[in-house]
C-alpha positions in Angstrom: 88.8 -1.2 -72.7 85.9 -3.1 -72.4 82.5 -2.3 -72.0 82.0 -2.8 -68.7 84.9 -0.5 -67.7 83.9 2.4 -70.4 80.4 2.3 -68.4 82.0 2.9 -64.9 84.0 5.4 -66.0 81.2 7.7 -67.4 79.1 6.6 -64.6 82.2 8.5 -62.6 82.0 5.6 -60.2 84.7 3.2 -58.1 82.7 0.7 -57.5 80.3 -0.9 -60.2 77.1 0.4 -59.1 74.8 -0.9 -62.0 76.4 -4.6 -61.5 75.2 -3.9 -57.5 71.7 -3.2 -59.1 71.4 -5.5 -61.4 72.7 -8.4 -58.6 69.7 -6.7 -56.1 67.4 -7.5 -59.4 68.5 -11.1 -59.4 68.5 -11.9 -55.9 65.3 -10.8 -55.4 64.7 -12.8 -58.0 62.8 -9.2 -59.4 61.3 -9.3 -62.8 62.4 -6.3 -65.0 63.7 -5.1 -68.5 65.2 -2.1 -69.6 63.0 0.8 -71.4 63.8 3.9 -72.8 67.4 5.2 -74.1 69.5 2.3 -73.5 66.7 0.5 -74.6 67.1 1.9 -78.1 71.1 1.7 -77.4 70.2 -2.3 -77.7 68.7 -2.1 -81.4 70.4 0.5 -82.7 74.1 2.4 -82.7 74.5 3.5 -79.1 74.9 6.7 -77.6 76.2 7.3 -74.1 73.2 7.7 -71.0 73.1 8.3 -67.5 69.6 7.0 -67.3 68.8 3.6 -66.9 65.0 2.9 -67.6 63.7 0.1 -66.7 60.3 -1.4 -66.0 59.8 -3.8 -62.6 56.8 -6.2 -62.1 53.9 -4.3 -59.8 54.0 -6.5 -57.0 57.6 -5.9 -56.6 58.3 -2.8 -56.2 58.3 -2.9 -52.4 60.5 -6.0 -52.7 62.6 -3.7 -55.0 62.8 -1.0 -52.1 64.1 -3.8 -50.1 66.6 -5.4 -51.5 68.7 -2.5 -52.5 72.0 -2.1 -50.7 71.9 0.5 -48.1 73.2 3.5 -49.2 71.1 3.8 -52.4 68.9 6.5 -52.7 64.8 5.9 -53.5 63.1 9.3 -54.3 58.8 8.3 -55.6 57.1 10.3 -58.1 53.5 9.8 -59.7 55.0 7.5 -62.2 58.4 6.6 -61.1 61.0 5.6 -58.6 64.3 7.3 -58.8 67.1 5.1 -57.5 70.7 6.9 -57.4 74.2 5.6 -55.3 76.6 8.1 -53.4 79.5 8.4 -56.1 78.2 7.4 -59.3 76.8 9.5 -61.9 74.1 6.6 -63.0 70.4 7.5 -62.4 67.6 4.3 -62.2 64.4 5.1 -63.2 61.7 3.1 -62.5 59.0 3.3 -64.2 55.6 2.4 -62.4 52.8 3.4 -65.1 50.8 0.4 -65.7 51.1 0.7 -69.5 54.7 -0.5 -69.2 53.7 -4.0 -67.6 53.3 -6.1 -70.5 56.5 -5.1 -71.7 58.1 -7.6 -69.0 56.9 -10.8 -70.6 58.0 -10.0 -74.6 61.2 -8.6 -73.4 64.8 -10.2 -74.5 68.2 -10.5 -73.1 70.3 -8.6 -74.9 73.5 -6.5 -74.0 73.1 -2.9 -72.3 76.9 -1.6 -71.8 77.7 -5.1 -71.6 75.5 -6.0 -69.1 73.5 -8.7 -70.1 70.0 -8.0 -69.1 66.1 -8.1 -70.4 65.6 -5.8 -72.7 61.7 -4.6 -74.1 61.8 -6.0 -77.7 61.9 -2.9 -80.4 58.2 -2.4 -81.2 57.6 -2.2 -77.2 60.7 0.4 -76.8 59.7 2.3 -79.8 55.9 2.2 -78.0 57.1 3.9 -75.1 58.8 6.7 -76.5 56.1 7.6 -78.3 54.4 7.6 -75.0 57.0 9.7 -73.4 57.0 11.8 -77.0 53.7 12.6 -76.6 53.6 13.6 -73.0 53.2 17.2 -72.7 54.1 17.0 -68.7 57.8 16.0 -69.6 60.1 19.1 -70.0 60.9 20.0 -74.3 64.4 18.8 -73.9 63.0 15.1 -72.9 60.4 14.9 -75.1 63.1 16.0 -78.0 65.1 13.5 -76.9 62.3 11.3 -77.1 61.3 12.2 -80.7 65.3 11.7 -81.6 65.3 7.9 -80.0 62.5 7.4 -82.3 64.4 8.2 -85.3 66.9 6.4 -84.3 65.2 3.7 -84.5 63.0 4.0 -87.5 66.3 4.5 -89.5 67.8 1.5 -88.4 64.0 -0.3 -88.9 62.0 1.4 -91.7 59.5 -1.3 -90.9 59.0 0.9 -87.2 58.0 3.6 -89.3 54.1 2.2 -89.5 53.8 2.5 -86.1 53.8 6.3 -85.7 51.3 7.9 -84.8 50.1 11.0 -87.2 50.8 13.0 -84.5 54.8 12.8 -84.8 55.3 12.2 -88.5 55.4 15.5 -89.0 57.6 16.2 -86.2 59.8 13.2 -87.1 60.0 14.7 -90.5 58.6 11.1 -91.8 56.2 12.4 -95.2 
C-alpha cells in the first residue's frame, strides 16, 4: 500500500480530499506550508494525524475561502480557519497568527503522507510548538501533545535542544 492510499483510508474518505486541497492551494496559486504534527511527521518518525496545519500567506486567505470546492466546510476562530469535507475524517487548520508568516518563505518541500508539499524547515516547526506548548488557552491534552512533538524532535536533533526555552526543560525532562 502506498502512502497515499494508507492516508485515505485513516482519513475514512472515498474520494482524496487532501489531494482536492492541496490542488485548491495550487490553483490559486496560494502560498502555504505545513506546521505543526505532520510538520514534525516530516523530520522525524511519523505518527498518524487528522490534523493538517498549515500556515497560508495573509493576503490570501480570502482567496483561500474562494477557491475551495463547494462542499467544504470554513468555520473562523481568533487564530484559525477550520476547513473540513463531508466524508472524510481530515481536519485543515489554518493558522492566521501573524507569528507564523515568516515561516512561508524558509519552508521546504518535503513529503507529508506522500504528498509532496512545503513544509516549515525544523527550527521553525520546533518554534511553533513551543508556541502552542506554552499557550495556556489550548486544552492540557494539546498542549501535551505539543510538549511530546517537541521531544520528538529533539531526540531525532539534539542540536534542537538549545532552543528550548527554560520554561519546558523541565517539563521536557531535558536537565
Amino acid at each position: 500500500m502506498i502512502k497515499k492510499d494508507f492516508t485515505r483510508r485513516i482519513l475514512s474518505g472515498k474520494t482524496d480530499v487532501l489531494q482536492i486541497f492541496l490542488d485548491a492551494l495550487h490553483a490559486g496559486k496560494i502560498k502555504f506550508c505545513v506546521i505543526g504534527g505532520l510538520a514534525v511527521n516530516a523530520y522525524t518518525d511519523p505518527v498518524v494525524s487528522l490534523d493538517l496545519d498549515i500556515v497560508v500567506i495573509s493576503d490570501r486567505i480570502k482567496d483561500l475561502r474562494d477557491s475551495l470546492p463547494a462542499g467544504f466546510k470554513i468555520r473562523s476562530f481568533p487564530n484559525s480557519l477550520n476547513i473540513s469535507a463531508p466524508g472524510s475524517d481530515l481536519r485543515i487548520q489554518v493558522q492566521t497568527d501573524p507569528r507564523y508568516q515568516d515561516f512561508l518563505f524558509r519552508s521546504k518541500r518535503k513529503s507529508v503522507l506522500g504528498y509532496p508539499m512545503p513544509v516549515a524547515v525544523v527550527e521553525d516547526v520546533l518554534q511553533g510548538k513551543i508556541w502552542a506548548a506554552l499557550d495556556d488557552t489550548r486544552r492540557p491534552s494539546k498542549r501535551q501533545k505539543d510538549l511530546a512533538d517537541i521531544l520528538r524532535l529533539v531526540e531525532s536533533r539534539p542540536a534542537l535542544s538549545a532552543f528550548i526555552p527554560r520554561a519546558l526543560i523541565k517539563k521536557l525532562s531535558l536537565n
